[in-house]
N, C-alpha and C positions, 0 to 999 in steps of 0.2 A: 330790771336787771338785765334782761335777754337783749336788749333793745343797747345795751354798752357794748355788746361783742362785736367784733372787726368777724370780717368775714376773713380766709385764710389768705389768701392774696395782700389783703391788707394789711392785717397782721404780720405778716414775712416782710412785708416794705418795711412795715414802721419798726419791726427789731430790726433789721438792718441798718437801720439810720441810727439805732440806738450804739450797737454796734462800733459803727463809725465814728460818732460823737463821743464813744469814751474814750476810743482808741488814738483820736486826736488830741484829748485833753490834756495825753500824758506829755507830750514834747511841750502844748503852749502852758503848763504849769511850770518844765524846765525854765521856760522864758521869764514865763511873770514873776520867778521867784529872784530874778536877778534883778528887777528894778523895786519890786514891793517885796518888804519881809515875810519870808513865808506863811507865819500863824496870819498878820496881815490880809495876805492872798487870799487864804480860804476864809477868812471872817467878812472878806467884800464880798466873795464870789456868793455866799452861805446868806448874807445880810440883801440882795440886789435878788438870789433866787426866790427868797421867800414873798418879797415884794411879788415879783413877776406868778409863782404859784396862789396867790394871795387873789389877784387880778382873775387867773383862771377859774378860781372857784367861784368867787363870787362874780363871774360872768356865766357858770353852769348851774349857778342857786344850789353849792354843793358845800358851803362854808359851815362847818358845824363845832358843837363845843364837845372834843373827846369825854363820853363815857368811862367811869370812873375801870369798869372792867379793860380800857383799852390803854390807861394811863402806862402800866408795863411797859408794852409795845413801844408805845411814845418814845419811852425813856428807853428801852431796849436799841433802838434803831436812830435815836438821837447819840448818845453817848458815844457805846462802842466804835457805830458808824461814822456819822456826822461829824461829832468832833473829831476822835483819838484817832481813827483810820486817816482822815484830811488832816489833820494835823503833820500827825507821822510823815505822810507821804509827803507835803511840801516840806519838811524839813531835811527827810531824806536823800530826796531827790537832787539838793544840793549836792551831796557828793557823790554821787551815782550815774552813770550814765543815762536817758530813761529808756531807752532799748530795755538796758538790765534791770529798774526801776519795776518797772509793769510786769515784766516775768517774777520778781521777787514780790509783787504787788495781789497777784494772782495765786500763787500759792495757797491764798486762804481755804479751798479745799481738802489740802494737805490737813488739815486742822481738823478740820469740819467733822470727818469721816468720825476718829477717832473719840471726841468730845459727842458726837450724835450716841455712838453707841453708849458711854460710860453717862452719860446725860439725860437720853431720852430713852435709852434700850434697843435703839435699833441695831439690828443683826449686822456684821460683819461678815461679808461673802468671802469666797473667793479671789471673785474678782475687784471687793476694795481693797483686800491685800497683797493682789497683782499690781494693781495700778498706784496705791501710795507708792511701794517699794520703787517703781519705775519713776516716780516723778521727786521720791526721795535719791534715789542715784542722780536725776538732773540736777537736782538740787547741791548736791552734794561734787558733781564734776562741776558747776560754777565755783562754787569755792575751792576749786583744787589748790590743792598749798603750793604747787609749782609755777600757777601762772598771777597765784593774789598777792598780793602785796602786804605785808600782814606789819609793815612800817608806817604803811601807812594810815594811821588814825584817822582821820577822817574816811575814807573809802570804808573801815568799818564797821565805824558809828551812821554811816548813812546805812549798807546793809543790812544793821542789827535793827534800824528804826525800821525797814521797809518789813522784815519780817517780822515785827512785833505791828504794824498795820497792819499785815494779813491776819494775824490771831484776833487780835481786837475786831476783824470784820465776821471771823467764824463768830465768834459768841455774839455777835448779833443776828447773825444767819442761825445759829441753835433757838436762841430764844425767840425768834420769827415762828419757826418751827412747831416751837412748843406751844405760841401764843392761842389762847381761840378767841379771833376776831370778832368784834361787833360792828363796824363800822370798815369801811371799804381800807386799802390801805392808801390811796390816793387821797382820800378824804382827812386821812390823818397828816399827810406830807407835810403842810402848811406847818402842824403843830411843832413836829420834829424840827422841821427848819427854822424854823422861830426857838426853840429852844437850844437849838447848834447855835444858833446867832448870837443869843445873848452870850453864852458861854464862850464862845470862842473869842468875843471881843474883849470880855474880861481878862481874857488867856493874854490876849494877844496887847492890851494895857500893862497887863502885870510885866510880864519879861521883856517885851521889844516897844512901850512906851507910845506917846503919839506918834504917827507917820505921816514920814515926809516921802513924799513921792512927786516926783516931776512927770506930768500926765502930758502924753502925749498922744496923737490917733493912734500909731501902732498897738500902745500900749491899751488906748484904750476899747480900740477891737478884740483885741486879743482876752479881755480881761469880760466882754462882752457877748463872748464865744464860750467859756469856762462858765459864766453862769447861765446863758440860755439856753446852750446846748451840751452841755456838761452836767449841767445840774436840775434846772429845771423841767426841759424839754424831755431828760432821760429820764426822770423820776416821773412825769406823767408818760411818758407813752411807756415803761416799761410794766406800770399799773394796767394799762390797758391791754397791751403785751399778754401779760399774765392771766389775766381772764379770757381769753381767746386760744390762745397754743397752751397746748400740752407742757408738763412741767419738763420731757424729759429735752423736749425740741429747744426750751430757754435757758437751761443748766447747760445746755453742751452747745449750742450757741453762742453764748456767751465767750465760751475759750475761744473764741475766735477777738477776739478783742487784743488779748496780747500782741498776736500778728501785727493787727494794725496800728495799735503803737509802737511797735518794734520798726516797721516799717517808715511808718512817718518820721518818727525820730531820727533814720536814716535820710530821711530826703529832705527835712526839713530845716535839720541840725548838724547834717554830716555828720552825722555818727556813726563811726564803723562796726559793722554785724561781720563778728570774728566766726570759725569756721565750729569754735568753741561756746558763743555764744547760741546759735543758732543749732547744735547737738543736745546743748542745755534745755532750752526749751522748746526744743522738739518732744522730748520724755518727759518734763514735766507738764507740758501740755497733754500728749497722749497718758500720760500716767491718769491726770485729771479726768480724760473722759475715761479712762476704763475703768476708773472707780466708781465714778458717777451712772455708767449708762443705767446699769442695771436697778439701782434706785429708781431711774428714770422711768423704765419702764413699767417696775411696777406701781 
């Protein structure tokens, strides 16, 4: 087990890479969702990782059959996550800017907080009452009634999908929580992905049928980059990640991820960061770490 830990130097590389690769995910999902139908998108992307995570285990003789005590988890972290979160999100993202996308995407500690205490009994400070309130007023000046459009159906039905993704990823982040592990949670990834796989394909049978998609290199870079560095790549080096740094250093790391989706999606997609967007998730961001640190720390 000692012999799996990065040293810190390495650990800071490799979540920053993780970092980066989610934070780009969000603009090239806007993309692929316009040439493959979104449940589609995440059931290649979900279908192609588990392959690629599949290959990594059984190149580290790390392939095993989940323990009946870890089956929860499996299904904790396949469901919620895996499917109902990816799903969400490529459908929402349709009508959503992804600047805005990924800050309503992120939210999920907004959740968190609240469901931990009434869930698991953890105490409510101060300071996560500081900081939802802060990152509930961000939340709350993106939707200001003056500058939303509230005609427009679609703009809301993508909103209301992106924040029902963040709920769906809290109660997989609670029941993470509550879980007691047998087996590493890398070791189990393979499983999860293989069971988002089947599921999603069936999803994605049932409502949007066979698909037709005109494959092209752009397309299929792009679509190449979403599963090995989106999904695969993050999902093992964040395993690793997590055995090495400290809980509080990867919880408030992580909020940096929005940034750089916001950002990309500006430079990638011309997308305009209004003076309103970028107040919005400035407080729902800081809202998120001042609620978080102190978890963190203890």
């Amino acid at each position: 087990m000692k012999s799996d830990r990065l040293t810190r130097p390495v650990a800071l590389l490799l979540f920053a890479t993780v970092v980066l690769a989610w934070g780009f995910t969000w603009p090239v999902t806007k993309v692929l969702v316009q040439s493959i139908t979104p449940l589609w998108t995440v059931a290649l992307r979900s279908l192609i990782s588990g392959v690629v995570l599949l290959g990594l285990l059984l190149a580290q003789g790390k392939l095993i059959v989940p323990r009946r005590g870890d089956l929860p988890v499996v299904f904790g972290i396949a469901l919620p996550h895996m499917v109902a979160f990816s799903a969400l999100v490529a459908l929402g993202i349709q009508f959503v800017p992804a600047g805005r996308a990924i800050v309503l995407g992120y939210t999920t500690p907004l959740w968190v907080i609240p469901a931990a205490r009434l869930i698991l009994g953890e105490p409510i400070t101060r300071r996560h009452l500081a900081g939802g309130a802060l990152a509930f007023a961000g939340l709350m000046l993106m939707f200001n009634p003056a500058s939303f459009d509230w005609n427009d159906h679609r703009a809301l039905l993508g909103n209301g999908l992106l924040l029902l993704a963040a709920a769906c990823w809290a109660v997989s982040i609670v029941h993470v929580r509550a879980h007691k592990w047998i087996s590493t949670p890398f070791e189990l990834v393979f499983w999860e992905t293989l069971l988002a796989t089947v599921l999603l394909v069936l999803v994605a049978l049932f409502f949007e049928g066979v698909p037709r998609i005109e494959w092209t290199l752009p397309l299929i870079l792009l679509l190449l980059y979403g599963v090995v560095c989106g999904n695969a790549l993050a999902y093992w080096a964040m395993a690793m990640v997590n055995r090495s740094l400290p809980a509080a250093t990867t919880s408030l790391g992580l909020l940096a991820t929005p940034v750089v989706g916001t950002l990309s999606a500006a430079l990638a997609l011309g997308e305009s960061i209004s003076l309103l967007l970028l107040v919005a998730m400035t407080l729902i961001l800081g809202g998120i770490a001042l609620g978080t640190i102190t978890r963190g720390r203890r």
